[in-house]
C-alpha positions as CSV (number, residue, x, y, z in Angstrom):
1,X,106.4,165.2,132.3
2,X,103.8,162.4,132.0
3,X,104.6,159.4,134.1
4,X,105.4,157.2,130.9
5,X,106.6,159.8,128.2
6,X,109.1,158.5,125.8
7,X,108.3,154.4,126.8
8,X,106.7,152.0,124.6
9,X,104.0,149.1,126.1
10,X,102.4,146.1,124.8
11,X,99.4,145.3,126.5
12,X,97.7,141.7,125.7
13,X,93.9,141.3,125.2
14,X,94.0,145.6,124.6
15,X,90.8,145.9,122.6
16,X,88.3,145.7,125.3
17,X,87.3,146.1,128.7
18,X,90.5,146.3,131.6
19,X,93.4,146.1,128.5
20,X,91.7,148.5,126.2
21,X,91.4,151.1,129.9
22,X,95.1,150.3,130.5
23,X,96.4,151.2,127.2
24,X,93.9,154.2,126.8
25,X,95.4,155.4,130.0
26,X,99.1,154.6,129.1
27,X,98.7,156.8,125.7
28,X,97.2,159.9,128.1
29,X,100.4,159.0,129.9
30,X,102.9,159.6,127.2
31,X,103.2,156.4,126.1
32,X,103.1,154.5,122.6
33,X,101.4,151.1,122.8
34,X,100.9,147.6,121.1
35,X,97.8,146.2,121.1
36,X,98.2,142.7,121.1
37,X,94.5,140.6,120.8
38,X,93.2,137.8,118.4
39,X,90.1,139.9,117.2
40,X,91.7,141.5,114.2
41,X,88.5,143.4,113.4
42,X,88.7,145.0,117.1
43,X,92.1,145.8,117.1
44,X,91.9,148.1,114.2
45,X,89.1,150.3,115.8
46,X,91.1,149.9,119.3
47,X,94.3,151.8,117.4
48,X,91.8,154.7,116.1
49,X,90.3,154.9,119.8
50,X,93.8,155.5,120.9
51,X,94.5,158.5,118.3
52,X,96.0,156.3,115.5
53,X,98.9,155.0,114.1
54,X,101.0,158.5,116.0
55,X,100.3,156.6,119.6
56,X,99.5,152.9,118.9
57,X,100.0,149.8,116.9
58,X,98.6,146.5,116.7
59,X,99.1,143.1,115.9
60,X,97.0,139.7,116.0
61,X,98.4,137.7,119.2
62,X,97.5,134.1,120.4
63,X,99.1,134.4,123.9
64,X,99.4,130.8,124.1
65,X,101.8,130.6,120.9
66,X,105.5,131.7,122.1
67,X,106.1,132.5,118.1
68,X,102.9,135.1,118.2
69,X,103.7,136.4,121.8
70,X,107.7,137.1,119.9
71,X,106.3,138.6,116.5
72,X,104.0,141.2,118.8
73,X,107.0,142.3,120.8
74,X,108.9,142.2,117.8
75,X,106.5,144.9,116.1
76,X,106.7,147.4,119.3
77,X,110.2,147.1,118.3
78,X,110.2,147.7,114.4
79,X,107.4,150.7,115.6
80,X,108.8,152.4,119.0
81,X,112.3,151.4,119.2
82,X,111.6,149.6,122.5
83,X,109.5,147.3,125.3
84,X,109.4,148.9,128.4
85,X,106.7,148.3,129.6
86,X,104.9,144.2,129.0
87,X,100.9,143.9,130.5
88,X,99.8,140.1,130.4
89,X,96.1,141.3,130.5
90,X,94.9,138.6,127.6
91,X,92.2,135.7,129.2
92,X,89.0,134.2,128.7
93,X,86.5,132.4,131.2
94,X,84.5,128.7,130.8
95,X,83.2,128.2,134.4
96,X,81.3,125.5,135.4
97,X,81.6,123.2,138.7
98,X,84.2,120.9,138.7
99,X,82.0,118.2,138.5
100,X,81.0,119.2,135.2
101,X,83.7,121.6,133.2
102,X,85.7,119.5,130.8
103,X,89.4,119.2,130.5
104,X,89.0,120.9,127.4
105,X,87.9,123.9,129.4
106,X,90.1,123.4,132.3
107,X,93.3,123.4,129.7
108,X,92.3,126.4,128.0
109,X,91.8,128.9,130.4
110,X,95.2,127.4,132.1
111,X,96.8,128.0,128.8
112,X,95.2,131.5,127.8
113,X,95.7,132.9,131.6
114,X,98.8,131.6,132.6
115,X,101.1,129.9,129.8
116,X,100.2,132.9,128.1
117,X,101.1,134.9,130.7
118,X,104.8,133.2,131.0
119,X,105.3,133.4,127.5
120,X,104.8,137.2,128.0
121,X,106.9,137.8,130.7
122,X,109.9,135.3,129.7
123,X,110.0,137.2,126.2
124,X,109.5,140.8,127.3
125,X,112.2,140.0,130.3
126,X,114.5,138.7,127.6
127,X,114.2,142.2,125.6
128,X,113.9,144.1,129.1
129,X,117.4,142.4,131.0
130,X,119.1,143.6,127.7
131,X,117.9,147.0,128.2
132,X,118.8,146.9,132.0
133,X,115.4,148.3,132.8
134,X,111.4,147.6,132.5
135,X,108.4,147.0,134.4
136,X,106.1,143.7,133.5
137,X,102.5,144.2,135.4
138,X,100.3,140.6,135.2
139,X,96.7,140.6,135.4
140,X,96.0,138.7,138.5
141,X,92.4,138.2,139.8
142,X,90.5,138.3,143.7
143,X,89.7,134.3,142.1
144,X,93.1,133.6,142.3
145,X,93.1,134.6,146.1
146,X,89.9,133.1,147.4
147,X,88.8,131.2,145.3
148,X,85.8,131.1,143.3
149,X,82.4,128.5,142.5
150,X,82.6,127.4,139.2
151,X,86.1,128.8,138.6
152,X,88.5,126.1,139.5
153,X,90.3,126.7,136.2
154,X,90.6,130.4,136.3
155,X,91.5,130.7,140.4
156,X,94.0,127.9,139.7
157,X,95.4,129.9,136.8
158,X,94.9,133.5,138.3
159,X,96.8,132.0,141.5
160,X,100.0,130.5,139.6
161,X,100.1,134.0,138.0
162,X,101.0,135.4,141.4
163,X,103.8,132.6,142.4
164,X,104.9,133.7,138.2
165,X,105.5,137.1,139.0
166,X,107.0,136.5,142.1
167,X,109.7,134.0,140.9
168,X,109.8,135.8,137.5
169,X,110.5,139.1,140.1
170,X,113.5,137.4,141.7
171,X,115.1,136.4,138.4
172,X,114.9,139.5,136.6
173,X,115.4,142.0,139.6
174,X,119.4,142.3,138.8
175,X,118.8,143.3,135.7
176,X,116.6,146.0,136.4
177,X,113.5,144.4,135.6
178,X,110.6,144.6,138.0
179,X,107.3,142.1,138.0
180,X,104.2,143.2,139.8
181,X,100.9,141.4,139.8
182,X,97.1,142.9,140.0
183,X,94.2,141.4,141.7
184,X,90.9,143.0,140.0
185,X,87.9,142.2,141.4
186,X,84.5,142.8,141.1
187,X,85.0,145.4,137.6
188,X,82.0,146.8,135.7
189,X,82.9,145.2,131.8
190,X,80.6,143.4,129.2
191,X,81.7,140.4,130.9
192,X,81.1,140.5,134.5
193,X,77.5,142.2,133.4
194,X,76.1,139.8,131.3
195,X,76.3,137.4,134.8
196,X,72.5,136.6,136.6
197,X,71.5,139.4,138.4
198,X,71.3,137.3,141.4
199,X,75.5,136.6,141.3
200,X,75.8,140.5,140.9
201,X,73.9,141.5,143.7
202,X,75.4,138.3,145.9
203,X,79.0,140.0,144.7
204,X,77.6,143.3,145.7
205,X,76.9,142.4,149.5
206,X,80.8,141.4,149.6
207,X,82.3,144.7,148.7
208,X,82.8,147.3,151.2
209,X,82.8,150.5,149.5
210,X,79.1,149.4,147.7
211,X,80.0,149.3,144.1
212,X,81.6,147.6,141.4
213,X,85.0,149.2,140.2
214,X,85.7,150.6,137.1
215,X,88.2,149.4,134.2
216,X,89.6,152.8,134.4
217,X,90.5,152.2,138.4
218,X,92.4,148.9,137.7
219,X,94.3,150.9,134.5
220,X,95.3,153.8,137.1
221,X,96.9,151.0,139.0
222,X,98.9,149.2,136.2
223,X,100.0,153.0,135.4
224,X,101.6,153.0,139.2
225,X,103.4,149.7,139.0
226,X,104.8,150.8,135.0
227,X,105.8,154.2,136.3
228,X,108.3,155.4,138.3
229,X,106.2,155.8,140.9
230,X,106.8,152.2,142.0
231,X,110.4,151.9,141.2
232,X,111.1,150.0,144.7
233,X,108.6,147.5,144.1
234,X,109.1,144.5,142.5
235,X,106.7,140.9,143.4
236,X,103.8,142.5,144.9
237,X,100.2,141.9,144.6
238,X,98.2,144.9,144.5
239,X,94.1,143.8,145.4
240,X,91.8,146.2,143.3
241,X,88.6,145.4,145.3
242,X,86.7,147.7,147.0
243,X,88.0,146.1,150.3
244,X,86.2,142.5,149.1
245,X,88.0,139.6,150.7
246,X,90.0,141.6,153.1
């Protein structure tokens, strides 16, 4: 049997990059997903990359709106029948120094990365504690553990993801809820290679295994900690990093 045959997922920011690998590798799994992602346009061609309307759904999703984050898990209800599986993948970046990044910036990566992310996991949890079981996996970064130039918004946000899915793990884990957190780092997406060449190959020199990791490594990951496979687990941090920042 496929490690997540018969369970329903909503993954947040699913039409590219890491969410689009996680759901991609979900739907191989057995599972049926929800695409939850503000680029309409995107999510439609997301659903056909995942076989259609027989294996996915979709629905437009401001992470930072509890109302949107409800009506999303709402559809993987109406859909599948269930949640039982929630990904908090959604985010966006404005770095600059601290000297010069705006509190405009500062408040909305906090509120994309991790408001969004407690809005996730406080409403699947509600739906999950009901059910007596799920498993909530929260996109983390190596920022949020180190630390990075230009990045005080996102490591601050990354980092109160982690203490989020710890406490979030302790409240939920008599109900048969589990919370695990990921720390990507250095991943091969549109994003990270559109940087200067010169932060690439200064990233590069950090990693021990001597290459950037692949969306499809940190989705083989989420797949552990929504499977089985990790049933005992509950409030880790899993590093996906090449052995970076060891």
């Amino acid at each position: 049997m496929a490690l997540l045959e018969n369970r329903v997922a909503v993954v947040t920011g699913g039409v590219q990059g890491i969410g689009l690998a996680i759901a991609r590798t979900f739907v191989e799994q057995g599972a049926r997903v929800v695409l939850g992602d503000l680029d309409e346009e995107a999510l439609g061609g997301a659903v056909a990359a995942l076989g259609g309307a027989a294996f996915a759904t979709a629905a437009v999703c401001d992470v930072r709106q509890a109302d949107q984050v409800q009506a999303l898990l709402t559809v993987a209800l109406d859909s599948f029948g269930s949640v039982d599986v929630m990904v908090n993948n959604a985010g966006i970046t404005r770095d600059a120094t601290m000297r010069t990044m705006t509190e405009e910036h500062f408040d909305q990566v906090i509120d994309v990365h991790l408001k969004g992310c407690w809005n996730g996991t406080r409403l699947a949890g509600a739906i999950m504690r009901e059910q007596r079981s799920g498993s909530i996996v929260n996109l983390s970064s190596l920022s949020g553990k180190v630390g990075m130039v230009g990045q005080t918004n996102y490591s601050a946000a990354k980092a109160g993801i982690v203490g989020l899915s710890k406490a979030a793990a302790k409240e939920l884990a008599h109900h048969g809820v589990r919370v695990n957190a990921v720390q990507p780092g250095l991943i091969r997406t549109a994003m990270t290679e559109a940087m200067p060449q010169k932060a690439w190959d200064q990233k590069m020199a950090e990693i021990p295994l001597g290459r950037a990791g692949e969306p499809a490594e940190v989705a083989s990951v989420a797949l552990f900690l929504a499977s089985d496979l990790s049933s005992y687990m509950t409030g880790t941090v899993l590093e996906v990093t090449g052995g970076r920042a060891m």
